[in-house]
C-alpha positions as CSV (number, residue, x, y, z in Angstrom):
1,X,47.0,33.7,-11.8
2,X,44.1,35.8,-13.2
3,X,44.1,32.4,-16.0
4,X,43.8,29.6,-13.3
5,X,41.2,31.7,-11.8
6,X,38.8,32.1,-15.0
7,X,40.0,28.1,-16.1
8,X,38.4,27.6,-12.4
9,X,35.0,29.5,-13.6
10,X,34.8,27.9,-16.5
11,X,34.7,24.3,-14.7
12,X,32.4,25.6,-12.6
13,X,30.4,26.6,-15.2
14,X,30.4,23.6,-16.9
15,X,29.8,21.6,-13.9
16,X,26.4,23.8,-13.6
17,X,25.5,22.6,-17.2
18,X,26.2,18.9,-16.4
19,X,23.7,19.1,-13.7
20,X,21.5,21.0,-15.2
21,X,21.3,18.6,-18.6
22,X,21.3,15.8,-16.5
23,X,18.3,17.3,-14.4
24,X,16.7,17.6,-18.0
25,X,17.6,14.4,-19.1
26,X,15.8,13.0,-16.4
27,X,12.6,15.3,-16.3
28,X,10.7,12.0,-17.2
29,X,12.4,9.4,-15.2
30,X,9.8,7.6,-12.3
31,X,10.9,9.0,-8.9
32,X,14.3,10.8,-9.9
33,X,15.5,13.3,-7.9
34,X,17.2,16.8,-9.2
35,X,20.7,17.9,-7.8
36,X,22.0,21.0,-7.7
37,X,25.5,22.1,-7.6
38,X,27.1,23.6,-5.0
39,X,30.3,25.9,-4.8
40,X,32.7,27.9,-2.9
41,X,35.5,30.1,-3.7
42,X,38.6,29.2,-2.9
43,X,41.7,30.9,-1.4
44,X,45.4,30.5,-0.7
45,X,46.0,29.4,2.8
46,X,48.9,28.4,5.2
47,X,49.3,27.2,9.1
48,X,48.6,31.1,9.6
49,X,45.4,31.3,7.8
50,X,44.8,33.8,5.3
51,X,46.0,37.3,4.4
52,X,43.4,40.2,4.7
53,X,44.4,41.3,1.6
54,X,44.4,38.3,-0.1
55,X,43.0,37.9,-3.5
56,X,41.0,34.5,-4.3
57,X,42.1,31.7,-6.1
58,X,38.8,30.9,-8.1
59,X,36.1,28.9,-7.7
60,X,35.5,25.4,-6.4
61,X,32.6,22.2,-6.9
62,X,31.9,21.9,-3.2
63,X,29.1,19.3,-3.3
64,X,26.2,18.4,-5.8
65,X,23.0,18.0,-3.5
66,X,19.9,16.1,-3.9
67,X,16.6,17.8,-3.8
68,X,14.5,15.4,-2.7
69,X,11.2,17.5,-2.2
70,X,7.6,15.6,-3.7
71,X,7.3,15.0,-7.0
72,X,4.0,15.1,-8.4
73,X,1.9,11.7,-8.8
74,X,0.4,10.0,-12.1
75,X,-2.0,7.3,-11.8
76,X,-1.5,4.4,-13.6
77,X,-3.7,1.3,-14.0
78,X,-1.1,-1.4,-12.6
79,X,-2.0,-2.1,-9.0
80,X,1.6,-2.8,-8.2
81,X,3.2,0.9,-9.3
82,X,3.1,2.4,-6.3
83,X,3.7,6.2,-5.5
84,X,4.8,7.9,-2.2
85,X,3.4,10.8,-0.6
86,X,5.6,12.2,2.1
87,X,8.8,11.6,3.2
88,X,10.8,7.6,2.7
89,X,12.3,5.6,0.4
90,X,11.7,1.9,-1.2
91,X,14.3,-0.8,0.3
92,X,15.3,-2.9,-2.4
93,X,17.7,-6.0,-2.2
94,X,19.0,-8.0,-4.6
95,X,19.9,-11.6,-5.3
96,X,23.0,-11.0,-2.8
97,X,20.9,-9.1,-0.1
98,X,22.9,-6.1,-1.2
99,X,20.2,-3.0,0.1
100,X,19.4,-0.1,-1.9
101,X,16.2,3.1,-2.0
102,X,14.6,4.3,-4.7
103,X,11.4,6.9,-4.9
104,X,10.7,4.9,-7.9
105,X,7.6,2.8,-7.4
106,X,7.6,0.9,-10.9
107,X,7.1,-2.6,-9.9
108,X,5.5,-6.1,-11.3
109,X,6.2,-9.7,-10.1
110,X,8.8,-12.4,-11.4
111,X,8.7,-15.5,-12.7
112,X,9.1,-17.0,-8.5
113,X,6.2,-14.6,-7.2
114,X,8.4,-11.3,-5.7
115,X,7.7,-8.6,-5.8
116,X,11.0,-6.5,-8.3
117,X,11.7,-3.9,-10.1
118,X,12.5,-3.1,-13.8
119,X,16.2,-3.8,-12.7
120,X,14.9,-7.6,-10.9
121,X,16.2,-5.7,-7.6
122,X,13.1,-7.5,-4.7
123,X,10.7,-4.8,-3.0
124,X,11.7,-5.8,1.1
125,X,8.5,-5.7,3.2
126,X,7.5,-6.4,6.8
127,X,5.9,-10.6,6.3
128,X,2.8,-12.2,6.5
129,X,1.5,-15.5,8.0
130,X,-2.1,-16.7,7.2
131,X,-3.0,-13.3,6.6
132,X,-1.2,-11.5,10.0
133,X,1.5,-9.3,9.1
134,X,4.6,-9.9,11.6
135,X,7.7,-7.4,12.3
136,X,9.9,-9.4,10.5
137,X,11.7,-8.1,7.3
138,X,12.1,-9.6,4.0
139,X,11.4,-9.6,0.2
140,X,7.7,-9.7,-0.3
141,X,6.7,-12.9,-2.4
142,X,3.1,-13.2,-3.5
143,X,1.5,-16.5,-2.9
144,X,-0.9,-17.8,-5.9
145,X,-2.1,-21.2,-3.9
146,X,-6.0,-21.1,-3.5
147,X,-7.2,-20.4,-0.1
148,X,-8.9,-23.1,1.3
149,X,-12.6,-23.0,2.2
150,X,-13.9,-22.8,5.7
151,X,-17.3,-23.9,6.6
152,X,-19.8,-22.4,8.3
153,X,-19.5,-21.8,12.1
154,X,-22.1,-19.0,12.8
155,X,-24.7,-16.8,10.9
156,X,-26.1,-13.3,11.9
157,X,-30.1,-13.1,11.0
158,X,-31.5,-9.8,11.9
159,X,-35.6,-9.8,11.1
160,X,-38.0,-8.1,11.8
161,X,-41.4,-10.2,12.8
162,X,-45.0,-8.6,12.2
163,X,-46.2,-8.2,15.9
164,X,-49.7,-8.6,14.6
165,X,-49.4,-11.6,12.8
166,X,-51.7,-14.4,13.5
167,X,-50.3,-17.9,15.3
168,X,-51.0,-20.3,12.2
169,X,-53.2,-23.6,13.5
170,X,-51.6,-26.1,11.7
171,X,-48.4,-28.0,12.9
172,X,-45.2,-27.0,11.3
173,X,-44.1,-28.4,8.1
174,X,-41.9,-26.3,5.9
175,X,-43.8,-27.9,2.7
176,X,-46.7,-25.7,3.7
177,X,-46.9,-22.6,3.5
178,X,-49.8,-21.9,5.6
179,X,-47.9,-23.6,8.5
180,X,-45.4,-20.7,9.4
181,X,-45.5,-17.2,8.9
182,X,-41.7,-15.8,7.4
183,X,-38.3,-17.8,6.3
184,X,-35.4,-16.8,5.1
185,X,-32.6,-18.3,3.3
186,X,-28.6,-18.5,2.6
187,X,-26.2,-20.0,1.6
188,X,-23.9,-21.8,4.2
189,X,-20.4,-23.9,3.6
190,X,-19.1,-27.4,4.3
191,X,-15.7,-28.3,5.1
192,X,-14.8,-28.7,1.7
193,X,-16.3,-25.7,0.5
194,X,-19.5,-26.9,-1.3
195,X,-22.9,-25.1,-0.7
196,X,-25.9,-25.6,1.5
197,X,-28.7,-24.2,1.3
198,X,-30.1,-23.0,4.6
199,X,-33.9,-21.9,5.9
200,X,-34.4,-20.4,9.0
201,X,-38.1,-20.6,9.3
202,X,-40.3,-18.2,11.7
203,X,-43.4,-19.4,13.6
204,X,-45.8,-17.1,15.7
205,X,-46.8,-19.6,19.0
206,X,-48.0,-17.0,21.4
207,X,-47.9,-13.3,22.5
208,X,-44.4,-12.0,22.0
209,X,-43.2,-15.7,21.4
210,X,-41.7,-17.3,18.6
211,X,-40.5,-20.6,17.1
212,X,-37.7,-20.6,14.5
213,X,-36.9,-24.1,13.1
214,X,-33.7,-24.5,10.6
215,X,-34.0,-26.8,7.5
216,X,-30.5,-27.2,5.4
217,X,-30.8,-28.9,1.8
218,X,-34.4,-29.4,2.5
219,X,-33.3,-32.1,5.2
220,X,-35.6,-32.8,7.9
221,X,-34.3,-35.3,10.0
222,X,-30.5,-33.8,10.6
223,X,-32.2,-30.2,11.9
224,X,-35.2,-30.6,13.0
225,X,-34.8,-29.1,16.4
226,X,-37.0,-26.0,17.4
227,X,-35.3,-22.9,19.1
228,X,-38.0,-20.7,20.9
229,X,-37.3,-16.8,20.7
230,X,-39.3,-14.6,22.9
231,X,-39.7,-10.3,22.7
232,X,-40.4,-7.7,25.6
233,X,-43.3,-5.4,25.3
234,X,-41.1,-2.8,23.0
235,X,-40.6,-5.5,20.4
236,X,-36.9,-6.1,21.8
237,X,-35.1,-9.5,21.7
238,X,-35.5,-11.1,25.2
239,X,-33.6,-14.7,24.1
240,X,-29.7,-15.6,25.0
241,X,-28.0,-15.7,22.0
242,X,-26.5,-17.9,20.1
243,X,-28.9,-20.4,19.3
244,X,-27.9,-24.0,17.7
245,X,-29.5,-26.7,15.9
246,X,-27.8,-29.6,16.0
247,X,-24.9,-31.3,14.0
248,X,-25.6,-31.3,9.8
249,X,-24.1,-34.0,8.2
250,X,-23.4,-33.5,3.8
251,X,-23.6,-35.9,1.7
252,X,-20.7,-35.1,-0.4
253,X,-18.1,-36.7,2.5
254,X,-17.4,-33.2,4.2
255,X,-17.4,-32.8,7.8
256,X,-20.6,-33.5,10.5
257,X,-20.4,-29.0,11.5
258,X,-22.9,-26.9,13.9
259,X,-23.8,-23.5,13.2
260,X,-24.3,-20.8,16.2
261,X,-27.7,-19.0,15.1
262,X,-27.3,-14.9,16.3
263,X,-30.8,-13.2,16.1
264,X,-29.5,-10.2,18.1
265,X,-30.8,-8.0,15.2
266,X,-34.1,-9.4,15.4
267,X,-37.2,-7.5,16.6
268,X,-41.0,-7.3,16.3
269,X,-42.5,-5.1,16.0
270,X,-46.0,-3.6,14.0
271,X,-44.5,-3.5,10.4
272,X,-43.9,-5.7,8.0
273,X,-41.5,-9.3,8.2
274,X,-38.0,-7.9,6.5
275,X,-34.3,-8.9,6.5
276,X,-31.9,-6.7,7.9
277,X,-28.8,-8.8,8.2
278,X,-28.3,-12.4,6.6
279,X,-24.6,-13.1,6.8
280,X,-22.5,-16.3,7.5
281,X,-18.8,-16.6,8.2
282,X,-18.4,-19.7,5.5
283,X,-16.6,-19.8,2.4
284,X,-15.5,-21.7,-0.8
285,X,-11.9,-22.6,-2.1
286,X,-10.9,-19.3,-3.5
287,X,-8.3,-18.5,-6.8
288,X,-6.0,-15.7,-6.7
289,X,-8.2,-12.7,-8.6
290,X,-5.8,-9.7,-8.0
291,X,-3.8,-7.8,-5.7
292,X,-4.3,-4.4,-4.1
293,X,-2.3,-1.8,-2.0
294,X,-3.6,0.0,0.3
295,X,-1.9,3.7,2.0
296,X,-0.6,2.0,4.5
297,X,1.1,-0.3,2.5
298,X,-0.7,-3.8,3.3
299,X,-0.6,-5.6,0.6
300,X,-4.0,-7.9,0.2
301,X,-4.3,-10.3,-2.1
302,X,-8.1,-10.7,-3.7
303,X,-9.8,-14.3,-3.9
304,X,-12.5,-15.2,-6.5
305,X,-14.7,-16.1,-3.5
306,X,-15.0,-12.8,-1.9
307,X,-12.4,-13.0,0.7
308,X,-8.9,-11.3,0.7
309,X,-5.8,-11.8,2.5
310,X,-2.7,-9.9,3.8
311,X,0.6,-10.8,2.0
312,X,2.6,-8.3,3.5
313,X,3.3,-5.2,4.1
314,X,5.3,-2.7,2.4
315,X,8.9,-1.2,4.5
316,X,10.1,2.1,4.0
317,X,13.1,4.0,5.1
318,X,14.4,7.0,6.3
319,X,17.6,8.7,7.4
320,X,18.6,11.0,9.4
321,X,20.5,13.3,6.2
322,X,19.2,11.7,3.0
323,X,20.9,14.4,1.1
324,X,24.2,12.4,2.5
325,X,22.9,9.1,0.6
326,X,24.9,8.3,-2.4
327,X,23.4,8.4,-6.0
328,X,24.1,4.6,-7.4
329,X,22.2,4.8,-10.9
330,X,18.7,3.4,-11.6
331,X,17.5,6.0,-9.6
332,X,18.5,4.5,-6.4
333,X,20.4,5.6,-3.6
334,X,23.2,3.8,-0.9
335,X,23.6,4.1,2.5
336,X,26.7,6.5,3.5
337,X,27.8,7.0,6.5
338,X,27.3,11.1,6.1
339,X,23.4,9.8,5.9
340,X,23.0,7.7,8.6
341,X,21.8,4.0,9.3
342,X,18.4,3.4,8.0
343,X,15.3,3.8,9.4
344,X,12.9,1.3,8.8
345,X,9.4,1.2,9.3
346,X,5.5,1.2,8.1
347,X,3.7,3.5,5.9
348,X,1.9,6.2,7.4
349,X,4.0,6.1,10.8
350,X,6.9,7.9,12.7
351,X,7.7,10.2,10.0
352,X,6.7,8.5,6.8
353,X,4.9,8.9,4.1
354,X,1.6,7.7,2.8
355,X,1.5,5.3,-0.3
356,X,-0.7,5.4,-3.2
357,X,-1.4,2.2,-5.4
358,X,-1.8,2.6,-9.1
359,X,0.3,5.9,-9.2
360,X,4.1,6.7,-9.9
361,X,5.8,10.1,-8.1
362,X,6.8,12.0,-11.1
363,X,10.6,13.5,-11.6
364,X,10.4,16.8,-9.4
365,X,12.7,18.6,-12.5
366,X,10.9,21.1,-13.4
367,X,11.7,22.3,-16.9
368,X,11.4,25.9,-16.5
369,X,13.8,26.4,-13.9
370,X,16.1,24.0,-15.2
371,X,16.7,26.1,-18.8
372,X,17.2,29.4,-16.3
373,X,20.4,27.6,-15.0
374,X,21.3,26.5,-18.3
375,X,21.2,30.3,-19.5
376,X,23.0,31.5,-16.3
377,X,25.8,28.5,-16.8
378,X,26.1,29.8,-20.1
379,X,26.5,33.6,-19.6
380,X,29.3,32.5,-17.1
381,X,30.9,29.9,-19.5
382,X,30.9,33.6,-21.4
383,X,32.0,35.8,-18.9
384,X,34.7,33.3,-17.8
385,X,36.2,33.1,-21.2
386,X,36.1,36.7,-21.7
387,X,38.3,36.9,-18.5
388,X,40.7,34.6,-20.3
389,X,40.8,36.4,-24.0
390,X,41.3,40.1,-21.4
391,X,44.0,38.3,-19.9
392,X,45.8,37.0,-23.0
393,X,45.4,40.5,-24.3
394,X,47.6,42.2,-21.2
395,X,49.9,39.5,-21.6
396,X,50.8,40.3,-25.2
397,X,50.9,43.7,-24.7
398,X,53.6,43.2,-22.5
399,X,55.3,40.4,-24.4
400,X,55.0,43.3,-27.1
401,X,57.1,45.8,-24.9
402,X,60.3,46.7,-26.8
């Protein structure tokens, strides 16, 4: 017996060095996750249970368990590697909607815009219409289509006017200069996304009264309309806002729009004319200039004309025992039933982690402890074979017996 007991100790020794090399092997694979094996001894039992005196019948692999504690995180300068800080797992599907999680965040875009990794398994995400992420699940496909322009509806001017400016005495005519006291300029949008300029011009008429006259493209006929702002003793807006100036007509065949003037921002008072705010909501047609992640896992795509829109958003699991999920290769994981059914949700909520664009989560192996085992496996590889060679040595001395 003493033979199957050491033969027993030196499987579980050997078992210890399979992890451990393995755990080494790996000490540089993108989210992998060390294991660590598990044993128990092992005795003779019957319906009646076991002896009190009952010696033990070696040594038993119970289980090898994942660690899945926080590797650490390496930036990287891909915008799609993403890293996760905190507890959850990647859900991955392939072509046959087959679900897998991974801690590894390695990921670029095929040839049909999704979002894979190295293994052309999709990254699954919560979806996106027109830039408003949804609750429903699927892979996440990046769009490349421009984004169409959108002309200008409103525009925020916040000035301040010189309280002790002087009314000018001749008429208003924005080709002279002595005929107004401040402007200020933008650039607004048509319908199909070509550029206006357009001058908001400031007039002094009175004692805490204004007139502000809009000229776009230097046209005087479409927008000549006068809108008459007026200010309180303190230098504080008085005027209903918005203000509007009429229909603008382009030339280039875009679409007769109105702009709603906002001059909430505007005050006078004894200092000089400046601009505070001078923004429009207008845009032009815009080509796909990147993509970006942010830690809650909204993924915005970036337009070459300043705007960005919401493509998705990324899903994460969890379970209830992930050391119960089952180790498939690729450093992935399956659901078993001994894990529980996924729980899927958005970064940053219920009990998940936080993501980090432009980073990978490290292998948690650590090197120094891993080598330790290696050395303890060995020592009982040693000791277990020595059990063997005391045990032959008994049995030929009493083979020996004469």
């Amino acid at each position: 017996m003493a033979f199957r007991i050491a033969v027993s100790g030196l499987n579980a020794a050997t078992a210890s060095l399979d992890v451990a090399g393995n755990n080494i092997a790996n000490s540089n694979t993108t989210g992998f996750k060390t294991a660590r094996a598990q044993f128990s001894d092992v005795f003779a039992t019957s319906n009646l249970g076991t002896a009190s005196d009952a010696i033990g019948q070696g040594v038993g692999l119970s289980s090898v368990a994942q660690q899945f504690n926080q590797g650490n995180i390496a930036f990287t300068n891909n915008n799609l590697d993403l890293a996760l800080n905190g507890k959850g797992f990647f859900v991955l599907e392939d072509v046959a909607g087959s679900r897998s999680y991974t801690r590894a965040g390695a990921f670029g875009v095929d040839d049909e815009g999704f979002v894979v990794n190295p293994t052309g398994q999709r990254l699954v995400a919560f979806q996106a219409s027109a830039g408003v992420v949804s609750g429903a699940v699927g892979t996440l496909q990046l769009s490349t289509a421009n984004i169409n322009p959108q002309a200008t509806t409103m525009m925020k001017v916040g000035v301040n006017l010189e309280s002790t400016a002087v009314a000018p005495a001749a008429a208003f005519n924005p080709a002279v200069a002595t005929s107004y006291n401040n402007s200020t300029s933008t650039t607004v949008f048509d319908s199909l996304g070509a550029e206006h300029l357009a001058t908001v011009y400031f007039r002094k008429t009175g004692a805490n009264q204004w007139d502000t006259h809009l000229r776009i493209d230097g046209d005087n006929a479409q927008t000549a309309a006068t809108r008459t702002i007026t200010f309180d003793g303190s230098g504080a807006l008085q005027t209903a806002m918005p203000l509007n100036y009429g229909t603008f007509t382009p030339t280039s065949g875009a679409g007769a729009f109105t702009m709603d003037f906002d001059f909430s921002g505007t005050t006078q008072l004894a200092s000089n004319f400046g601009v505070n705010t001078l923004n429009q909501n207008g845009f032009a047609t815009g080509q796909l200039n990147g993509v970006d992640v942010d830690e809650e896992g909204i993924v915005l795509a970036r337009f070459t004309n300043g705007q960005s829109q919401a493509q998705g958003q990324v899903a994460l699991a969890n379970f209830a025992n992930p050391q119960g999920l089952q180790p498939i290769g690729d450093t992935g994981w399956a659901e078993t039933n001994s894990s529980g059914a996924a729980l899927v949700g958005a970064p940053g909520t219920a009990s998940l982690g936080l993501m980090q664009s432009g980073a990978l989560e490290e292998s948690n192996a650590d090197l120094a402890e891993q080598l330790v085992n290696v050395i303890v496996a060995q020592r009982n590889f040693q000791a277990n074979a020595q059990m063997i060679q005391a045990e032959d040595e008994i049995t030929q001395t009493i083979i020996n017996i004469r």
